[in-house]
N, CA, C and O of each residue as an XYZ file, in Angstrom:
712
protein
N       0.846     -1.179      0.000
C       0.000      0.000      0.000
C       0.894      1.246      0.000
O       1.876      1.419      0.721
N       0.389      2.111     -0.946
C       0.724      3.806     -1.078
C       0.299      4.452     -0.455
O      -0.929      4.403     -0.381
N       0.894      5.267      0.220
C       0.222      6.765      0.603
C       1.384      7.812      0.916
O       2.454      7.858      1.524
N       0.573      8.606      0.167
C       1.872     10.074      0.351
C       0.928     11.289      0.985
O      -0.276     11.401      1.215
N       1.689     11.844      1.092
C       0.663     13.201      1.967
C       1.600     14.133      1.250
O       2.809     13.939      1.126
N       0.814     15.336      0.713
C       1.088     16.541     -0.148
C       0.550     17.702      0.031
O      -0.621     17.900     -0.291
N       1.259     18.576      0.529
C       0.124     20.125      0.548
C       0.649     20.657     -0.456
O       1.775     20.812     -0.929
N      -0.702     20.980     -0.758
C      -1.287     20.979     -2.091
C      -0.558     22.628     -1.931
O      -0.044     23.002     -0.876
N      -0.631     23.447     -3.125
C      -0.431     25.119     -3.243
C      -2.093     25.576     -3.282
O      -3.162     25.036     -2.996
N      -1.779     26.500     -3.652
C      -3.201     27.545     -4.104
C      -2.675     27.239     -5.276
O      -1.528     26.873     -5.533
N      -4.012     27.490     -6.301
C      -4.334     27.432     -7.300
C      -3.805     25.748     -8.132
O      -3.956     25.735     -9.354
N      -3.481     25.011     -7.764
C      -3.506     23.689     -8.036
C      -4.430     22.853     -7.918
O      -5.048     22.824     -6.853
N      -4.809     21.845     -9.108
C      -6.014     21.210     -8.990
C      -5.805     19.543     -8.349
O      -4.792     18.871     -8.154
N      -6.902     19.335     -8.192
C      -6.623     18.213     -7.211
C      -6.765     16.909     -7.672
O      -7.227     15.941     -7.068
N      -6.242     16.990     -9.008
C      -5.999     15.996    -10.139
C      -5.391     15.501    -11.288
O      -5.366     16.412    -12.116
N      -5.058     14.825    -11.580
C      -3.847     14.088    -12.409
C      -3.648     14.732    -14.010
O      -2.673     14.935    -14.733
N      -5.007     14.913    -14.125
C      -5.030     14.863    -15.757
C      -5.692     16.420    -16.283
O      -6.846     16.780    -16.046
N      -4.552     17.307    -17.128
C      -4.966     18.875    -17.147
C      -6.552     19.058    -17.178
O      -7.469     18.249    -17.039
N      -6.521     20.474    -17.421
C      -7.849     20.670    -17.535
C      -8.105     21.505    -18.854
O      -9.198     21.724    -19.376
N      -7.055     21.855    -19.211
C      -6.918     22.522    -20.689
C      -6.765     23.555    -20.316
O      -6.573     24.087    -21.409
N      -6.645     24.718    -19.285
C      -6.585     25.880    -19.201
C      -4.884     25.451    -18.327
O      -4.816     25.625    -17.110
N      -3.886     25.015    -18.956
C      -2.723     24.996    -18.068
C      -2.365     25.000    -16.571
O      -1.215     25.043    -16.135
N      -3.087     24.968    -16.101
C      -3.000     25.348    -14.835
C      -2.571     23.901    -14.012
O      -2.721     22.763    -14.456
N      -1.903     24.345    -12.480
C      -0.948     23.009    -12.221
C      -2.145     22.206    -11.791
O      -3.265     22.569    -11.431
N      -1.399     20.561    -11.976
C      -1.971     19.617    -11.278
C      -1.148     18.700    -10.755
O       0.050     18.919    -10.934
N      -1.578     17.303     -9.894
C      -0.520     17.088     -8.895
C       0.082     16.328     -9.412
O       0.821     15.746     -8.618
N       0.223     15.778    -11.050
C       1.256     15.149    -12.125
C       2.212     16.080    -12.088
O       3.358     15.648    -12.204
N       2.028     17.642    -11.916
C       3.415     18.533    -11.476
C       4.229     18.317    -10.557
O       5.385     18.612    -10.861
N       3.988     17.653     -8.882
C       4.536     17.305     -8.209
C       5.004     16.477     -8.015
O       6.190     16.453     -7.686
N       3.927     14.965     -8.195
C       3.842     13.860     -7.702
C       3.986     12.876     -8.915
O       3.080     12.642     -9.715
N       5.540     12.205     -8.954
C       5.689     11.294     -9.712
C       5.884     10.044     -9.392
O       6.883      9.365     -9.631
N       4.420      9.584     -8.563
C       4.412      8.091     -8.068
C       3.350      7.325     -9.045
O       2.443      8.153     -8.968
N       2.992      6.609     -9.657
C       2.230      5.479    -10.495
C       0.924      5.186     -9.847
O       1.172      4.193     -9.163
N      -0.240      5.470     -9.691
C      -1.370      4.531     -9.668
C      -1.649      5.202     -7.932
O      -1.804      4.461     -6.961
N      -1.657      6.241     -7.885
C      -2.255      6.828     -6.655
C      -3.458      7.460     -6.967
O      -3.988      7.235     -8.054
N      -4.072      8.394     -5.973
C      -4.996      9.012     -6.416
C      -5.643      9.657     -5.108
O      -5.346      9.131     -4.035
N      -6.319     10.519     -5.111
C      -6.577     11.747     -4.067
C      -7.802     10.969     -3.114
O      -8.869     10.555     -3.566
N      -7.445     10.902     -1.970
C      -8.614     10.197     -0.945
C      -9.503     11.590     -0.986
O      -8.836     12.485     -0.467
N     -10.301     11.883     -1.263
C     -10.863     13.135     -1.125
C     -10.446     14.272     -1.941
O      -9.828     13.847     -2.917
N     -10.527     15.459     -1.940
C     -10.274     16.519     -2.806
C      -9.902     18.222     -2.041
O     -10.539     18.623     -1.068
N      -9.070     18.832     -2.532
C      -9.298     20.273     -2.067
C      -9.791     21.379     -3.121
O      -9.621     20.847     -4.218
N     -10.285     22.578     -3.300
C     -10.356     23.131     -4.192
C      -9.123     24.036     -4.725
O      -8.211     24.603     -4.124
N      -9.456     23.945     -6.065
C      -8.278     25.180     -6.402
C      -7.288     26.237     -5.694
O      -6.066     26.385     -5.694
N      -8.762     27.148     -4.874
C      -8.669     27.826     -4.267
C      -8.411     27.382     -2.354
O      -8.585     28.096     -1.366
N      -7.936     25.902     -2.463
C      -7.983     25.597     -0.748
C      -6.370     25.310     -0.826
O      -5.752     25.372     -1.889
N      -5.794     25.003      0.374
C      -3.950     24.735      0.005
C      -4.396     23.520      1.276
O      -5.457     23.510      1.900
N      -3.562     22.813      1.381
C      -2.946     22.257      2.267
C      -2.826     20.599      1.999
O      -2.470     20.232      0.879
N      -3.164     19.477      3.166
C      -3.015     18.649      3.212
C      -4.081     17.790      2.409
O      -5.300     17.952      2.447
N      -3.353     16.806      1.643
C      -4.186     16.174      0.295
C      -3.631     14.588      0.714
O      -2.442     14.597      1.033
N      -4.132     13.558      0.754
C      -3.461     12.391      0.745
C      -4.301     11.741     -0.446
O      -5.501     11.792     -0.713
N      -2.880     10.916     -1.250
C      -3.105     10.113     -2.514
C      -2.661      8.785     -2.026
O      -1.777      8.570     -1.196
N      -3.452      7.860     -2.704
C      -2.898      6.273     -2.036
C      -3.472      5.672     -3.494
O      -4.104      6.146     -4.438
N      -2.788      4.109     -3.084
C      -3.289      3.390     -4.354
C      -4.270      2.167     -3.595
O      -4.678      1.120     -4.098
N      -4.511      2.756     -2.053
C      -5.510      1.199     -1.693
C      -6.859      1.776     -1.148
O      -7.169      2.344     -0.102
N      -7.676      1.326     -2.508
C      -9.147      1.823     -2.547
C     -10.018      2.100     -1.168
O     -10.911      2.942     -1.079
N      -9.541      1.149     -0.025
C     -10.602      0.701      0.867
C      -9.885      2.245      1.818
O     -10.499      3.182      2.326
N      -9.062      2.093      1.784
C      -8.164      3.484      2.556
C      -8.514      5.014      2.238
O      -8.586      5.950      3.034
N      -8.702      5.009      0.923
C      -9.424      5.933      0.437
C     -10.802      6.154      0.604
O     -11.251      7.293      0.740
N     -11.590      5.027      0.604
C     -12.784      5.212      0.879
C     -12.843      5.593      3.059
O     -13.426      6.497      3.658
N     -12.148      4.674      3.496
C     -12.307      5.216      4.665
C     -12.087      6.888      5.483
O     -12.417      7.376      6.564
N     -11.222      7.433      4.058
C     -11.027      8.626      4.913
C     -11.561     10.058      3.869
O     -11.576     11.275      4.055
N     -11.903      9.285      2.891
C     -13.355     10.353      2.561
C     -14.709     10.164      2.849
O     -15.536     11.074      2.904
N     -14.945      8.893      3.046
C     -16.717      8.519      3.065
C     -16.922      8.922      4.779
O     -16.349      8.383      5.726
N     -17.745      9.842      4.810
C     -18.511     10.211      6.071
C     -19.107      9.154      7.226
O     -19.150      9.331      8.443
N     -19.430      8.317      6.664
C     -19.650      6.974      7.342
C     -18.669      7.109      8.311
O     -18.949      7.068      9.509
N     -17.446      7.281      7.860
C     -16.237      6.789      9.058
C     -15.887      7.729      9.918
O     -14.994      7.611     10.756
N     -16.698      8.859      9.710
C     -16.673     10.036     10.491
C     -14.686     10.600     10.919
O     -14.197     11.131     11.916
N     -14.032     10.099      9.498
C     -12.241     10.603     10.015
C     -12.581     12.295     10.227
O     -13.307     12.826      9.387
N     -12.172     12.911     11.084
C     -11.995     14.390     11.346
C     -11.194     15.134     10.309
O      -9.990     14.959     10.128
N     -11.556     15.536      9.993
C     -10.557     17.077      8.996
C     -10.251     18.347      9.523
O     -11.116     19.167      9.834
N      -8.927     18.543      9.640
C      -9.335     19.998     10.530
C      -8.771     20.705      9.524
O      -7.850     20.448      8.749
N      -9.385     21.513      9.648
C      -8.944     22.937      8.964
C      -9.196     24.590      9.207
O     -10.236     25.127      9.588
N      -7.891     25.230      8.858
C      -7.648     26.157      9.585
C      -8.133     27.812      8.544
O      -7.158     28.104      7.851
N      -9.197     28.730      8.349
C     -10.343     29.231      7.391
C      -9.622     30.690      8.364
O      -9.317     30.869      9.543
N      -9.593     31.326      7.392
C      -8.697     32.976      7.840
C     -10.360     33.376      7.311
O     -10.610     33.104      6.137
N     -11.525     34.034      8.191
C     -12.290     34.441      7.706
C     -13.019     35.891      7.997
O     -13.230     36.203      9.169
N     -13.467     36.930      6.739
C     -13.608     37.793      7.026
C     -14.913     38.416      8.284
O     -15.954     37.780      8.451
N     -14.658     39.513      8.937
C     -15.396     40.214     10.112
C     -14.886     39.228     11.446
O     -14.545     38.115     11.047
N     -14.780     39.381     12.742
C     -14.567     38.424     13.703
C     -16.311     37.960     14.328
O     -17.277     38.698     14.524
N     -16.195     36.746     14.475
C     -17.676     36.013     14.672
C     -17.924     35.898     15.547
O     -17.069     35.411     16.286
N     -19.616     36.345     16.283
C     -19.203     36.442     17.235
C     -19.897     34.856     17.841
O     -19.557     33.805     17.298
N     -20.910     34.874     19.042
C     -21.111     33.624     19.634
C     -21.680     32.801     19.088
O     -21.406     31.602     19.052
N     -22.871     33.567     18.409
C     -23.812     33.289     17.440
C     -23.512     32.192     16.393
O     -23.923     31.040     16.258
N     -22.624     32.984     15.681
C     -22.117     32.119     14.304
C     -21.336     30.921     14.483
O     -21.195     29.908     13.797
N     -20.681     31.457     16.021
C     -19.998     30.311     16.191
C     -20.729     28.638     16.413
O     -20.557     27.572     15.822
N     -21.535     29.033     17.483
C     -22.651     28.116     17.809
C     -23.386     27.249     16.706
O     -23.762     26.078     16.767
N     -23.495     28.345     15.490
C     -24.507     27.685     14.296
C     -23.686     26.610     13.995
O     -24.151     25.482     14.159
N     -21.985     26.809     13.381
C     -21.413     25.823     13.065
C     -21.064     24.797     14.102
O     -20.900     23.626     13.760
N     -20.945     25.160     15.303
C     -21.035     23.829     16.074
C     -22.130     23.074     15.624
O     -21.744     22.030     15.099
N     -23.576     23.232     15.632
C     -24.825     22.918     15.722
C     -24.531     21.989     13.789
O     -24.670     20.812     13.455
N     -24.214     22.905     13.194
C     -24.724     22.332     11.637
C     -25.152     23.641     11.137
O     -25.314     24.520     11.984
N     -25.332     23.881     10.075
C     -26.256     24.664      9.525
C     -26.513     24.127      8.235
O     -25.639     23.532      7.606
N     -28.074     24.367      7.654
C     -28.363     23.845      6.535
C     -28.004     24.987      5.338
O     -28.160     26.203      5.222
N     -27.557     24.131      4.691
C     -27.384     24.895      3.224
C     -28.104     23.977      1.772
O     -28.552     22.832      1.825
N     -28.055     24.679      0.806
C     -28.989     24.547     -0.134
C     -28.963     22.632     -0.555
O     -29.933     22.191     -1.170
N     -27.969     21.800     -0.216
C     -27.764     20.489     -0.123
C     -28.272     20.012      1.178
O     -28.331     18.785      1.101
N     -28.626     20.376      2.223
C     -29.264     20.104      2.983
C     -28.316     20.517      4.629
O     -27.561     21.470      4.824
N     -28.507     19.993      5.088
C     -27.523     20.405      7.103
C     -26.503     19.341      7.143
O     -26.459     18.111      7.146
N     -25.782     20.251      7.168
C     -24.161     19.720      7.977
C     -24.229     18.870      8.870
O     -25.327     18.539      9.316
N     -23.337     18.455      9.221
C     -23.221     17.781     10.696
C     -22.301     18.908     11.127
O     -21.670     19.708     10.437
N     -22.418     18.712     12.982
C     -21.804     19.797     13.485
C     -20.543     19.332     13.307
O     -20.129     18.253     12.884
N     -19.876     20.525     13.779
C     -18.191     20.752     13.784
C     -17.995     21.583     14.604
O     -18.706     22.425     15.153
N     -16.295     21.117     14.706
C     -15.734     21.594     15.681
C     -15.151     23.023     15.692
O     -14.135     22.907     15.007
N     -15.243     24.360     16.111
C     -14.909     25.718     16.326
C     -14.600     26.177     16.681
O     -15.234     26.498     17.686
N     -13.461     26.793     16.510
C     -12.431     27.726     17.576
C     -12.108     28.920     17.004
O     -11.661     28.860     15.859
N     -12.219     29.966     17.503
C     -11.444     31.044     17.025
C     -10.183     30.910     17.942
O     -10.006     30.790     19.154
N      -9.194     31.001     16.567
C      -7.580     30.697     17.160
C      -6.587     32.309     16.541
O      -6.830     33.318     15.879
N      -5.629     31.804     17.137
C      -4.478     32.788     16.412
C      -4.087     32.246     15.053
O      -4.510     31.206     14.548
N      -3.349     32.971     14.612
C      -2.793     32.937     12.745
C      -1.858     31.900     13.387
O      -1.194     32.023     14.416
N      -1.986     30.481     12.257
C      -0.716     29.551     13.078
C       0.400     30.090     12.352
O       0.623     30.749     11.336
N       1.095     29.449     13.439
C       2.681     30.604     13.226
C       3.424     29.362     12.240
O       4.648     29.485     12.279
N       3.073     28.467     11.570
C       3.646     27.040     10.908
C       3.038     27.633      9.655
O       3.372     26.904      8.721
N       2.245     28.699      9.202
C       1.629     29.056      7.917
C       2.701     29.533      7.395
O       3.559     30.097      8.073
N       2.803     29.325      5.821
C       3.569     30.215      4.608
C       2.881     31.086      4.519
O       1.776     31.175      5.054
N       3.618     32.210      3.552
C       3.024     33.245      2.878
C       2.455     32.402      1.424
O       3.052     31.689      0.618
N       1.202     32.797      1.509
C       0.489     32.381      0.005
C       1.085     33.637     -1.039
O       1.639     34.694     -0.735
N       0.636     32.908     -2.773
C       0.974     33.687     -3.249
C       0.211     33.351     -4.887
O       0.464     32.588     -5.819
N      -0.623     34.187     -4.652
C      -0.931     35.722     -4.216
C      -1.225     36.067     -2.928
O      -1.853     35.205     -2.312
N      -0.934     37.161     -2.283
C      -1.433     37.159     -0.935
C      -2.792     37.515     -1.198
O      -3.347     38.021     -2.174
N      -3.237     37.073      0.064
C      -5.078     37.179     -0.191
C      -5.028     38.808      0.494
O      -4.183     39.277      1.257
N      -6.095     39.370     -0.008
C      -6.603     40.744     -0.209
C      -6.460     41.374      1.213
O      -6.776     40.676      2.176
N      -6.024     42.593      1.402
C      -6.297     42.911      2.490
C      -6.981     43.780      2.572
O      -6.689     44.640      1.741
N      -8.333     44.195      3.575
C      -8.912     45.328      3.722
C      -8.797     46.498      4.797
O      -8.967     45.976      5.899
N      -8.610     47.672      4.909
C      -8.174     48.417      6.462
C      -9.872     48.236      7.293
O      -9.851     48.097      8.516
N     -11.114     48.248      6.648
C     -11.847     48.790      7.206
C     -12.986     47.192      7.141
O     -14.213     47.241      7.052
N     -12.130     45.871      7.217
C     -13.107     44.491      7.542
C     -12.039     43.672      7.714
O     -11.245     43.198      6.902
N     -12.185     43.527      9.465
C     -10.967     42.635     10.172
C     -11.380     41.521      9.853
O     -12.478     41.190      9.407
N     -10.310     40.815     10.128
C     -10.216     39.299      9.638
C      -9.709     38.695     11.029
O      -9.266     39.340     11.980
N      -9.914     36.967     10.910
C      -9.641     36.520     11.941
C      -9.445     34.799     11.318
O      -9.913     34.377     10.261
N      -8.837     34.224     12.059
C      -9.062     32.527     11.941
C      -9.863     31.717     12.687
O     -10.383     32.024     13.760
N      -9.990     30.328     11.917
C     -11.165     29.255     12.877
C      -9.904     28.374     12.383
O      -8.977     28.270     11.580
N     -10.692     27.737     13.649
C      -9.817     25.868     13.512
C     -11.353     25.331     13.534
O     -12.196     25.431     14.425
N     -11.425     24.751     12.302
C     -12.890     23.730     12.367
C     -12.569     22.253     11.775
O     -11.888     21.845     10.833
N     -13.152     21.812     12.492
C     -12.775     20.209     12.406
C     -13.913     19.690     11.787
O     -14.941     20.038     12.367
N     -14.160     18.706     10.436
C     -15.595     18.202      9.960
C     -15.501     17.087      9.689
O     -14.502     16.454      9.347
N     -16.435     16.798      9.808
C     -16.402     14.648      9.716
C     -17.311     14.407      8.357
O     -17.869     13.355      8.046
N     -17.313     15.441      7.753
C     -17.974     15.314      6.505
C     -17.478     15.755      5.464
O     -16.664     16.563      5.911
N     -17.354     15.809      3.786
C     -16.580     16.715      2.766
C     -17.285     16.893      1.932
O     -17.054     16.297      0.880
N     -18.213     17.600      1.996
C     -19.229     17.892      0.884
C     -18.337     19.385      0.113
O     -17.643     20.214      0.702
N     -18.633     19.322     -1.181
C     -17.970     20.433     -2.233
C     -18.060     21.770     -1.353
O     -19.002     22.097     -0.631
N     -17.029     22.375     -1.546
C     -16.831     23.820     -0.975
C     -17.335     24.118      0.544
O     -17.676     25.271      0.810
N     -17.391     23.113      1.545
C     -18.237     22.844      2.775
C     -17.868     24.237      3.808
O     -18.664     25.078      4.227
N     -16.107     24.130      4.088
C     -15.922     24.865      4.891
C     -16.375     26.282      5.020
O     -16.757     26.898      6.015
N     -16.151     26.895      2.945
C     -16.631     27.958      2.554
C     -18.082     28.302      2.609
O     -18.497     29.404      2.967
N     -18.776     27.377      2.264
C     -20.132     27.555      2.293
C     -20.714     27.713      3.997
O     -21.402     28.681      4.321
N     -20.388     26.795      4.833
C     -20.456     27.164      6.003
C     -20.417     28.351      6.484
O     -21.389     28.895      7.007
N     -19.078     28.962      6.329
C     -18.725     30.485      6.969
C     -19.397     31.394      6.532
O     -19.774     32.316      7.254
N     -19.752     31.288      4.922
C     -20.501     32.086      4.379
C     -21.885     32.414      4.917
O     -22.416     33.524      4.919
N     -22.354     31.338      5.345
C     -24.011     30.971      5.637
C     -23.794     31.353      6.909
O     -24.837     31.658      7.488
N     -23.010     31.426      7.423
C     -22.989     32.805      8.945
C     -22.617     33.644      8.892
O     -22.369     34.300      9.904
N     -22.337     34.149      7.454
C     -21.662     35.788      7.143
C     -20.567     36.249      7.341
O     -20.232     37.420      7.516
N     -19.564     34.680      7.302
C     -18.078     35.138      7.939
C     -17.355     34.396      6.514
O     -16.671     33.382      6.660
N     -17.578     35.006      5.127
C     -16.755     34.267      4.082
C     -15.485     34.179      4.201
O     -14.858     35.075      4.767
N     -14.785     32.913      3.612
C     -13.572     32.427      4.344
C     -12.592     33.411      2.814
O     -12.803     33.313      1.605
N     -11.474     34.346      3.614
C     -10.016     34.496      2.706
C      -9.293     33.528      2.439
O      -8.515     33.790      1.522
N      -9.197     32.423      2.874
C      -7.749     31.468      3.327
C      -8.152     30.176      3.199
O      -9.352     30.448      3.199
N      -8.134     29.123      3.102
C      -8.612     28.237      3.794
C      -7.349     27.056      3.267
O      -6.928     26.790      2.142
N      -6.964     26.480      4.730
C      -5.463     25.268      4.662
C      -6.140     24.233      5.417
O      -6.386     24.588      6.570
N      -6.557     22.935      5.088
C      -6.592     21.634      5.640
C      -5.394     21.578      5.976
O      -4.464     21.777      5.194
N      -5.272     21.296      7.192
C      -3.870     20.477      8.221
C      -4.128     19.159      8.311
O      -3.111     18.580      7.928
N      -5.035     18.309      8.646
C      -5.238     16.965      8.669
C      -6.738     16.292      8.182
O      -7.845     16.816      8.053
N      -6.319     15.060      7.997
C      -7.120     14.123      7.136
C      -7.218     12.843      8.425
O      -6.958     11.788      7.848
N      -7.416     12.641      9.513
C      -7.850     11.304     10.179
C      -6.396     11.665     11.235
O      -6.317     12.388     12.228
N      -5.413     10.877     10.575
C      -3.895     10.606     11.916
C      -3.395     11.514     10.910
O      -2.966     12.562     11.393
N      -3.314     11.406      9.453
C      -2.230     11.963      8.612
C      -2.400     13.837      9.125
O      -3.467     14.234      9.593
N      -1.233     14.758      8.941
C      -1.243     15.870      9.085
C      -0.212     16.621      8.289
O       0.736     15.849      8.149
N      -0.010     17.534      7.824
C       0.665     18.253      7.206
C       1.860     18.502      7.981
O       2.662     19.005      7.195
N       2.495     18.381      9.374
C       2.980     19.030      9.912
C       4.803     18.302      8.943
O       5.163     17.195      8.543
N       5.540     19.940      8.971
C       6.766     20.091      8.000
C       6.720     19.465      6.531
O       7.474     18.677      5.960
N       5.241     20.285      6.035
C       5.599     19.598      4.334
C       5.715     21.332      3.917
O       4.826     22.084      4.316
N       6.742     21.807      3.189
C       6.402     23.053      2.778
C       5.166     22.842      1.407
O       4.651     21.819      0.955
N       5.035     23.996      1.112
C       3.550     23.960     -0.344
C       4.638     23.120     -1.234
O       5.865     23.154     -1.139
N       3.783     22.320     -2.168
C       3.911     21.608     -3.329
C       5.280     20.103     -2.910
O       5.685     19.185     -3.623
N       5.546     20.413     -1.760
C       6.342     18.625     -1.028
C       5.534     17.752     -0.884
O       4.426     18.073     -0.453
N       5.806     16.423     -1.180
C       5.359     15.419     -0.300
C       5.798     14.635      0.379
O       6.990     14.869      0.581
N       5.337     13.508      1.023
C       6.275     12.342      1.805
C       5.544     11.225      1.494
O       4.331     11.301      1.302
N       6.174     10.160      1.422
C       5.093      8.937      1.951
C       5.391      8.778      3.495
O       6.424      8.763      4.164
N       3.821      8.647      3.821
C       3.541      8.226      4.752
C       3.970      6.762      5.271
O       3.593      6.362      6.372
């Protein structure tokens, strides 16, 4: 059995085969044979991605059934206050139906972050802040859609871990096997 763990960059797609608009994919990084992404990040998400070549492994740590934790760390705009926080503990429904709850913290900027690049936007007059949210679910664009649906749209957003696996010392676009 394969498995490598890769944080992913910004703007990299979370798949093997182009898309016709040039843009990277993880055949740019990753020159191992017959792997493939347990789950997915978006374009626009960076961090921890694990590719393996043993199906049942993959299925265990994307399929919700197995409830593996994801945490991830969402730089999101205005600071939230109890309210919003609470909703995402609780779930909130969005147009696919209600979340399962998750886990919420407003934390500090981790000090283990790169500079992205492009840097994401800055505004003087709409503070920003971070969450550590942990989800046992991966529905398309979840974390974003979440924050959004409490009015706190995410700038940033870095998965650190997938179940045990974690990003900790991969710089952007490294991997390891696990």
């Amino acid at each position: 059995m394969t498995v490598i763990l890769l944080n992913k960059p910004f703007d990299m797609l979370s798949q093997f085969s182009p898309d016709g608009s040039g843009r990277a994919t993880l055949k740019d990084v990753v020159d191992v044979p017959g792997v493939y992404p347990a789950g997915r990040l978006d374009r626009d998400s960076e961090g921890l991605l694990v590719l393996t070549d043993d199906g049942r492994l993959q299925a265990r740590l994307a399929d919700p059934r197995h409830k593996r934790g994801k945490v991830y760390f969402a730089q999101v705009e205005r600071i939230p206050d109890a309210d919003a926080l609470q909703a995402l503990r609780q779930g909130v429904t969005l147009k696919d139906g209600p979340t399962r709850p998750a886990e919420v913290a407003r934390v500090e900027a981790p000090d283990w972050l790169w500079p992205r690049e492009p840097p994401v936007r800055y505004r003087k007059s709409v503070p920003d802040c971070w969450l550590r949210l942990t989800l046992r679910e991966g529905r398309n664009r979840q974390v974003r859609r979440m924050c959004a649906h409490v009015g706190h749209p995410v700038l940033r957003l870095v998965r650190w871990s997938v179940g045990e696996y974690t990003l900790d010392g991969l710089a952007p676009g490294a991997w390891r096997r696990a």
